[in-house]
C-alpha positions in Angstrom: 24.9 -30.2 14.3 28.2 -29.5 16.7 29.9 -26.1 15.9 33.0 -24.7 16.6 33.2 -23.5 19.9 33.2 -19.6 20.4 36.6 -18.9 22.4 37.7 -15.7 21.1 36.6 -12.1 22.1 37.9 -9.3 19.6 37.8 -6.0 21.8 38.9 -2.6 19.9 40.5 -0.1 22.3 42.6 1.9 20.4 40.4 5.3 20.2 40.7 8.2 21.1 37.8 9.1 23.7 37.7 13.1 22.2 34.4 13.1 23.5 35.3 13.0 27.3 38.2 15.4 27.0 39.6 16.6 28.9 39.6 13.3 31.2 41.2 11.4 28.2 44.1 13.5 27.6 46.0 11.1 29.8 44.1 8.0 30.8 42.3 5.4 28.0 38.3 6.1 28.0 38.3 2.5 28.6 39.5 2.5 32.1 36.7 5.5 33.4 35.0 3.9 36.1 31.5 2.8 36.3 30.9 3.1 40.3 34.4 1.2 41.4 35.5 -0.7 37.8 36.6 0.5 34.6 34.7 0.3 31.3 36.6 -1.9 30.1 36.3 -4.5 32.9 32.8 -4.7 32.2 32.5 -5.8 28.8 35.2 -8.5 30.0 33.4 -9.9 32.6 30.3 -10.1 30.1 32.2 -12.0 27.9 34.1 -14.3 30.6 30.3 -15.5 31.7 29.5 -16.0 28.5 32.8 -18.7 28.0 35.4 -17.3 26.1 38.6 -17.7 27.3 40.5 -15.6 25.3 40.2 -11.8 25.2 42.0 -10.1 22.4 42.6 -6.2 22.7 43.4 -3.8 19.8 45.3 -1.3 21.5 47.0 2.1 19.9 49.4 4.8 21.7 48.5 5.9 24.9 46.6 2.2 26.3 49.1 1.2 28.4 46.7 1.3 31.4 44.2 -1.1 29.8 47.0 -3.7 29.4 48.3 -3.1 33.4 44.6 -3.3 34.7 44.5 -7.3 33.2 48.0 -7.9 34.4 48.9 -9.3 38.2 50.9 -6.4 39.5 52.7 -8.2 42.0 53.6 -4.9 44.0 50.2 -3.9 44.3 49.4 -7.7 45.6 52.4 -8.2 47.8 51.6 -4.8 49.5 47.8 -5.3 50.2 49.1 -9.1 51.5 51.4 -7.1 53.8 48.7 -4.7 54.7 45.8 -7.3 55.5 43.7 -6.6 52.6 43.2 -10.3 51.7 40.0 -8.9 50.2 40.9 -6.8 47.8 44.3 -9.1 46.8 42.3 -11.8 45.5 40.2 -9.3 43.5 43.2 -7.8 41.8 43.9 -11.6 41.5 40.6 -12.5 39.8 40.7 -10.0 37.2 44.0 -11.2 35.7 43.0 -14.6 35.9 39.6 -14.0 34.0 40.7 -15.3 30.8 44.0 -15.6 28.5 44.5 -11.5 27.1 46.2 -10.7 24.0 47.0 -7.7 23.2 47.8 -6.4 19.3 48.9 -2.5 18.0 46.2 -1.5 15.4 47.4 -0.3 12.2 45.6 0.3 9.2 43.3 3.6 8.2 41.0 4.4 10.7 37.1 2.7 11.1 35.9 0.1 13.3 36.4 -2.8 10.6 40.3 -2.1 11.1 41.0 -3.3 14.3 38.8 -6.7 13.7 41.3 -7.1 10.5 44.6 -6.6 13.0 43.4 -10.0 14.9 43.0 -11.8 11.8 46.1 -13.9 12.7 45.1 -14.5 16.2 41.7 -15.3 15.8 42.7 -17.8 12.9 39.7 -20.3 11.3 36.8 -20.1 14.0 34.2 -17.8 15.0 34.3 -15.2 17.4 32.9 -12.4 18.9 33.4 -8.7 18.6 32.3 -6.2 21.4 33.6 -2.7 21.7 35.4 -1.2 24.9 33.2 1.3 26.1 29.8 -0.1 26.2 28.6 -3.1 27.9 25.1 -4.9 28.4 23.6 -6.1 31.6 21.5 -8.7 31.3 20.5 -10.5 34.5 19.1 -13.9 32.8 21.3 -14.9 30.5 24.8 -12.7 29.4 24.6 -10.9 25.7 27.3 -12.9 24.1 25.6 -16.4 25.2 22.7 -15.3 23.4 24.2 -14.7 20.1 26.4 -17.8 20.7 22.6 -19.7 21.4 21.6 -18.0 18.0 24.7 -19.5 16.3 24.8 -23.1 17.1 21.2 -23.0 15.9 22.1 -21.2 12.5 26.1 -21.6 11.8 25.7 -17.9 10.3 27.3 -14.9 11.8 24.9 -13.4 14.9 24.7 -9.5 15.0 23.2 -7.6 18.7 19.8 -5.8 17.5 17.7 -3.5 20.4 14.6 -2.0 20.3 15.2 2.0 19.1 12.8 4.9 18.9 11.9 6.9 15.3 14.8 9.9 16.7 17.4 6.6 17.5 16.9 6.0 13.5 19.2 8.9 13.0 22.1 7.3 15.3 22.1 3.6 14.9 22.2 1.1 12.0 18.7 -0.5 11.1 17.6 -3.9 10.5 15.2 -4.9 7.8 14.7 -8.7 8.5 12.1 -12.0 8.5 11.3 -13.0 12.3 12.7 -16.8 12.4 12.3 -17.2 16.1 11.4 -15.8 19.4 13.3 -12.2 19.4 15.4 -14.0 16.4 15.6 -12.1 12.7 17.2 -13.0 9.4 18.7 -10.1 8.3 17.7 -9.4 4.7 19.3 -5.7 4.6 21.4 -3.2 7.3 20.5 0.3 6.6 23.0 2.7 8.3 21.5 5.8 10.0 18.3 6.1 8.0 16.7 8.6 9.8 12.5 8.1 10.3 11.7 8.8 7.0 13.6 5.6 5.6 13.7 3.2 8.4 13.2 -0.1 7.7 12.1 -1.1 10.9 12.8 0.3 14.7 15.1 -2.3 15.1 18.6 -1.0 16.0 21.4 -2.9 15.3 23.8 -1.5 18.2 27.0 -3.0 19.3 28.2 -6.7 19.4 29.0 -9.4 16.6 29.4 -13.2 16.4 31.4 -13.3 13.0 32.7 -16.2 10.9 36.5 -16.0 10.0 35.0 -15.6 6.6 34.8 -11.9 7.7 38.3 -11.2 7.4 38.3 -12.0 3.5 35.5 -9.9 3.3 37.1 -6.8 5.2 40.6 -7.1 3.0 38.0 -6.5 0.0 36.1 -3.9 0.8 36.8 -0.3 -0.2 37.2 2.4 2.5 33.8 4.3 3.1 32.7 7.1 5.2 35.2 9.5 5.8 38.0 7.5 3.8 37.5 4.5 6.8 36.9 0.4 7.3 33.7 0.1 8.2 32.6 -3.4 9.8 29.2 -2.8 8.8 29.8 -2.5 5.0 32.1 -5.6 5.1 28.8 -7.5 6.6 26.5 -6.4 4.3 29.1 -7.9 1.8 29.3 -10.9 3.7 25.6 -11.0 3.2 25.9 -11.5 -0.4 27.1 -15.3 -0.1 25.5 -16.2 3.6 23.0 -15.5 6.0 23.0 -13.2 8.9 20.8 -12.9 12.0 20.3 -10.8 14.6 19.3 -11.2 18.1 16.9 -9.4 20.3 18.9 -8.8 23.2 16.9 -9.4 26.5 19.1 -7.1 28.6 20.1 -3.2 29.6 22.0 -1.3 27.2 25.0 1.2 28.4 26.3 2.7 26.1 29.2 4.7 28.0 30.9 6.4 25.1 28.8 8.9 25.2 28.7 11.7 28.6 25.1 11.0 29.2 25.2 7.3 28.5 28.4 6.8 30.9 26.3 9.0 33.7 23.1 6.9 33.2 25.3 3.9 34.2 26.9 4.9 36.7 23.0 5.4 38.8 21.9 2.6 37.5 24.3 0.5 38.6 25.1 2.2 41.7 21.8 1.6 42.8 21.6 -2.0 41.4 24.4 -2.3 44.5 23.4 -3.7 47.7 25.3 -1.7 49.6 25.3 1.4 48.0 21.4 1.6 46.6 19.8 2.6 50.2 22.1 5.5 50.7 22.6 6.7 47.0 18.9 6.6 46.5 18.0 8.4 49.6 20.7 10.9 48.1 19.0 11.3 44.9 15.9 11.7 46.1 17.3 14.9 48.4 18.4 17.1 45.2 16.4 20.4 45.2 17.2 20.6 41.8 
């Protein structure tokens, strides 16, 4: 069976960053750099390669810098023309030209199911995809997105990201109790947020990254605030659950999570030394630390 094409990328940008303060004061925690590009750009490009064309981003106060990164900036162009930097023009090119961005003001009480609910209107009557701004995957085979779109046109049911997680991860991430349909592929029966050890399910982590129906949205507007008076996405699944199914995806690929201090240091070595022209010299580096 044919299904709707996946065009639309949902992308919430509108916290805070408290826990890189004082470096957020000023600045979105979107746009810190991982070796030479934002966060941000990241988890674009990801889901660019994947084939969506449009990238949606729910901004708040303060995220002016995420929408000017995405935008030409014909100064900056018309100065590195006039400079010689051909190079680096057509990069500042590219990036705008990656896909079609939109760019909506969340409002609504706080939790991660609002901002979904503020693109209701754009995203309309198809499925899409929601990733958050400050993690990304890198997966060298086949991008994360395409494999929950794969997933989909299989199923026609929403697709959620699931990793592998240790027993101490249990206490951090959501966890899947699910039937294994297919290679790396589970039919979610039951989410279970942050069950610790003791009451995990499974070590199956469900951590960042949704293919969702537009079925969602009626399922957000009815669900009652949760944790800490907020949306949560996750409890507006598991009521989604109640009338269709939902899979998950093994994802074949690297995790970074970069909202965290440690997670945003991790990839920045990794992926500095993933870099031709950096890995030689940065690893030699690393290796010299007396400490």
């Amino acid at each position: 069976m044919q299904r709707q094409k996946i065009r639309k990328a949902v992308i919430p940008v509108a916290g805070y960053g408290t826990r890189f303060l004082p470096a957020t004061k000023a600045q979105p925690k979107e746009m810190l750099p991982v070796v030479d590009k934002p966060i941000i750009q990241y988890a674009v490009e990801e889901a660019v390669a994947a084939g969506i064309t449009d990238i949606i981003l729910v901004t708040g106060s303060g995220k002016r810098a995420v929408e000017d990164h995405f935008s030409y900036n014909f100064e900056i162009q018309h100065f590195l023309k006039k400079v010689g930097k051909e190079k680096e023009r057509e990069e500042i090119k590219r990036i705008a030209d990656m896909a079609n961005f939109i760019y909506i003001r969340q409002k609504g009480p706080y939790g991660n199911g609002t901002p979904v609910l503020c693109a209701k209107d754009v995203v309309g009557d198809e499925p899409f995809v929601v990733i958050w701004g400050d993690e990304f995957w890198d997966c060298p085979k086949v991008p994360r997105i395409k494999q929950l779109i794969d997933v989909y046109e299989k199923y026609g049911d929403p697709v959620i990201v699931a990793k592998d997680i240790t027993k101490e991860e249990t206490r951090k991430y959501g966890v899947i109790d699910g039937v294994k349909v297919g290679k790396d592929v589970y039919e979610v029966k039951k989410l279970v947020e942050k069950p610790g050890p003791k009451d995990a399910p499974s070590l199956l982590g469900s951590v960042g990254g949704y293919l969702l129906t537009p079925d969602i949205f009626e399922a957000l507007e009815h669900t009652k605030l949760g944790k800490g008076g907020e949306l949560w996405l996750p409890d507006a699944i598991s009521r989604l659950m109640k009338q269709r199914a939902l899979y998950c995806k093994r994802i074949d690929g690297t995790y970074y999570d970069t909202g965290s201090v440690f997670g945003y240091l991790r990839a920045n070595v990794e992926l500095a030394l993933k870099r031709t022209e950096l890995k030689k010299e940065f690893r030699k580096y690393l290796k010299g630390l007396n400490i």
